[in-house]
N, C-alpha and C positions, 0 to 999 in steps of 0.2 A: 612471322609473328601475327597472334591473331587479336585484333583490336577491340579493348577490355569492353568500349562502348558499345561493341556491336555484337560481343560475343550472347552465344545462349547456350545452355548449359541442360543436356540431355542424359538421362536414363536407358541402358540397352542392357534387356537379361533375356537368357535363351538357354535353354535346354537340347540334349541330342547325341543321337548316342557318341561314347567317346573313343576318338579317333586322334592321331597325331595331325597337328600342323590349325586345329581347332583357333586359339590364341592369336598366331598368327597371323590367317587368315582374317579374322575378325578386325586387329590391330590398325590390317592394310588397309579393307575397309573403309575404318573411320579415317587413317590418313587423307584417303580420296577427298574425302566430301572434308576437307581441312579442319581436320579436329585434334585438339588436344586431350590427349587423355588425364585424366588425373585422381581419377582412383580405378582398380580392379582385381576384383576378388574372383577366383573357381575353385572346382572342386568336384573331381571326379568318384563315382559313388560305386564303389566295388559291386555291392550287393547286385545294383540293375545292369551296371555298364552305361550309366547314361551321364554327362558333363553338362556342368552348369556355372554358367559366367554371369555377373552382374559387372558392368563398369559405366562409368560414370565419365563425359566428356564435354568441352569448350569449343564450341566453332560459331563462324561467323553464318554459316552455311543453314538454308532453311530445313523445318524438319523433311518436307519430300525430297528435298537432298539428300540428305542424311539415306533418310531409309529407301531411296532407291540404290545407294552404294552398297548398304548392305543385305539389299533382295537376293542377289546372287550367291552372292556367300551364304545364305541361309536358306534357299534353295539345294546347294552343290549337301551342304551335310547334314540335309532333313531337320532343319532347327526350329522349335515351339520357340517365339522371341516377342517380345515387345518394342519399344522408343516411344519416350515418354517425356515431357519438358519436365526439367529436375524443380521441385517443388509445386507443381500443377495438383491443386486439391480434387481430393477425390469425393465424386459426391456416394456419399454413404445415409443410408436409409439405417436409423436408430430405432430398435421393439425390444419395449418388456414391458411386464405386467405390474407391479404392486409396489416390485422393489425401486428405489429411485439411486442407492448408491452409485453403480454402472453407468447409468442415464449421466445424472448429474455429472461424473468425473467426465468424462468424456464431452459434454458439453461445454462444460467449464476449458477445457485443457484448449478446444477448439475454439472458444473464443478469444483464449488469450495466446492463440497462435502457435499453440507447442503442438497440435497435432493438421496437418496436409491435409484435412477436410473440409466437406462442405455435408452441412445436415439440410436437406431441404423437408424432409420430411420425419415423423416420429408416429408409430407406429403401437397403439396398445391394446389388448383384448378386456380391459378394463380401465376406467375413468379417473385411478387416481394421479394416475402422473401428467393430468391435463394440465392443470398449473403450475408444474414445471416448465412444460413447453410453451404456455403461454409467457412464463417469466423471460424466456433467451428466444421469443419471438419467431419459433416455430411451429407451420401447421400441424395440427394433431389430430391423427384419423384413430376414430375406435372403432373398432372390429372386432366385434361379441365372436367368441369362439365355442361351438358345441357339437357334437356328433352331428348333429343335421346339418347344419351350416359349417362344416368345415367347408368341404369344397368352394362355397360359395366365397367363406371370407378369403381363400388363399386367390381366389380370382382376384377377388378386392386389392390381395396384397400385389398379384403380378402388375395389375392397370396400375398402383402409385410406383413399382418400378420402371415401368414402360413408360408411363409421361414425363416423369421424374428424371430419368436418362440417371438411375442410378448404377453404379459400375458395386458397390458394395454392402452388404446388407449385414449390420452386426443386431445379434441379440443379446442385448444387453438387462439379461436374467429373463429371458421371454418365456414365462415357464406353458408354455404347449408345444408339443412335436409335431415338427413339420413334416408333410408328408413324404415319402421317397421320390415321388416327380419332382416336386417342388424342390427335392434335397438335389437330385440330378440337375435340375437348370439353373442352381446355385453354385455348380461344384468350382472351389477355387474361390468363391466370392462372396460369402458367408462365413463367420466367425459367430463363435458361442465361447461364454465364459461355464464353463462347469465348477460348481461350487465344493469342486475334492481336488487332491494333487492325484488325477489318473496314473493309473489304472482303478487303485484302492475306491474302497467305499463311492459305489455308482449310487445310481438310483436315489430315494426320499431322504431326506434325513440326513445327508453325510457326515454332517458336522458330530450331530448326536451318537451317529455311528461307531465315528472315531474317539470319542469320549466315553463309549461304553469298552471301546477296546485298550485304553490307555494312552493313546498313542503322545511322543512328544513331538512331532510334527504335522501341524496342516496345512494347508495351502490351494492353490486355485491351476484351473490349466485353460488355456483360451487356445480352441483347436478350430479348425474348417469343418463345418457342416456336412454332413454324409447322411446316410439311410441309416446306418447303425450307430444308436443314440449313444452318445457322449465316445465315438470310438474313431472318431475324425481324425486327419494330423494334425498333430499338436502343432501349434506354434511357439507359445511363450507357459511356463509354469516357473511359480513360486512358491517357499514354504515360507512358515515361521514356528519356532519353538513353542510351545507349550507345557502346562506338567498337571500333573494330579491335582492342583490347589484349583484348578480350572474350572467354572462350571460348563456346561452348554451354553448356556445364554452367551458367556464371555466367547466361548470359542467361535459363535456365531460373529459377534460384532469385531473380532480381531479378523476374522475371515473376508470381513464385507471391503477392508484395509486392501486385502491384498486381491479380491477380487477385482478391485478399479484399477490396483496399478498393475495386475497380470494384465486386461485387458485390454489396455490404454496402450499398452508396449505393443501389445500384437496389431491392436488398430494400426500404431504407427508405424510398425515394420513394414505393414500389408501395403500400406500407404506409399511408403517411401519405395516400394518396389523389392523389399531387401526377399520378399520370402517366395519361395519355389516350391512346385510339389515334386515329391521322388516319392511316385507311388504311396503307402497310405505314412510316407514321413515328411518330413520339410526340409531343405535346405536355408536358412538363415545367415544372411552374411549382414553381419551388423558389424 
């Protein structure tokens, strides 16, 4: 029996290609280093061939315990893996420009404990969402963004991630594109909320796009960051109904609804460990 006061309670997800005796193996494992399991989820993905486990366990056993027992086994069948204290916030670096809905929902949710973050810093290429961040008593760096100064500000942006010892970077409605290096040393670790339900209506305008076409659904997609804009893996999307009586304006501020809570969900997943990448898609075990 493992003793409730002394136990701690870890995260292990791993990837690789899929083989029999996977599960097992893993299971024995955490037996070693005296752990109770108590939840796990896999799921082997026809398309690549590659398996992916998320479980979740109880032991009195420290973490370089833990993950020295299961070095070997993650060695023996080439495994991409984590271990991670279950609930340890993650420090996540918040950018957008103008819009504050994003910002705000996610701030909000983090102070009152519904999301496994930590915001040390907020990030904007314009001045208005300074008073935000000064209201929930976070630094705010602005970083003018323009064709001559790109480079310059994306250095800016890697020195607040390097001092900052940020593991996650969301843009929450950051409307400038980030360059393709910048997209490469993010990969996995950056989240964008796009303001369409993808694939449909990219680019300017979406909302009004889908208003010129009739549609009765719109909605938000909150995907990983890539070189090819808005074409990342998805992680979380939402719609909601609409109809003809609709204007633009309305379809915008119903839209802004579900942009916070598409985005809020993918923060939290990413957070919690739950999501994996299987090439340009996700594995999600919520």
């Amino acid at each position: 029996m493992i003793d409730e006061q002394l136990a701690k309670a870890y995260v292990v997800t791993l990837s690789c290609p899929d083989r029999p005796g996977i599960v097992h193996a893993v299971a024995g494992a955490l037996l070693v280093a005296g752990c109770n399991i108590t939840d796990s989820q896999q799921y082997g993905s026809q398309s690549t061939g590659t398996f992916f486990m998320r479980v979740e366990a109880t032991t009195a056993a420290s973490r370089a315990e833990v993950q020295a027992a299961l070095e070997p086994v993650a060695e023996a069948f080439g495994m991409q893996w984590s271990l991670h204290p279950v609930g340890q916030k993650v420090r996540t670096l918040l950018m957008a420009s103008k819009s504050a809905h994003c910002l705000n929902d996610l701030l909000f949710l983090q102070r009152s404990g519904t999301l496994p973050i930590e915001v040390p810093a907020i990030v904007s290429n314009h001045r208005d969402l300074a008073g935000l961040a000064e209201f929930y008593g976070i630094p705010f760096h602005y970083i003018p963004v323009t064709a001559d100064t790109k480079v310059q500000a994306e250095d800016q942006l890697r020195k607040i991630i390097a001092e900052e010892g940020i593991e996650l970077t969301v843009l929450a409605r950051y409307m400038q594109i980030i360059s393709d290096d910048l997209c490469a040393e993010l990969t996995g670790k950056a989240i964008n909320i796009h303001h369409s339900f993808l694939p449909s209506f990219k680019g300017a305008k979406p909302y009004h796009q889908a208003h010129a076409r009739g549609v009765k659904l719109i909605g938000a997609t909150a995907h990983y960051v890539t070189a090819a804009l808005d074409e990342g893996p998805i992680i979380e999307q939402e719609v909601i109904r609409v109809d003809h009586a609709r204007t633009p304006q309305q379809f915008v501020q119903m839209g802004r609804d579900v942009e916070g809570r598409t985005l809020a969900q993918a923060v939290q997943w990413h957070a919690e460990h739950r999501v994996l990448l299987d090439g340009n898609r996700t594995v999600v075990f919520n």
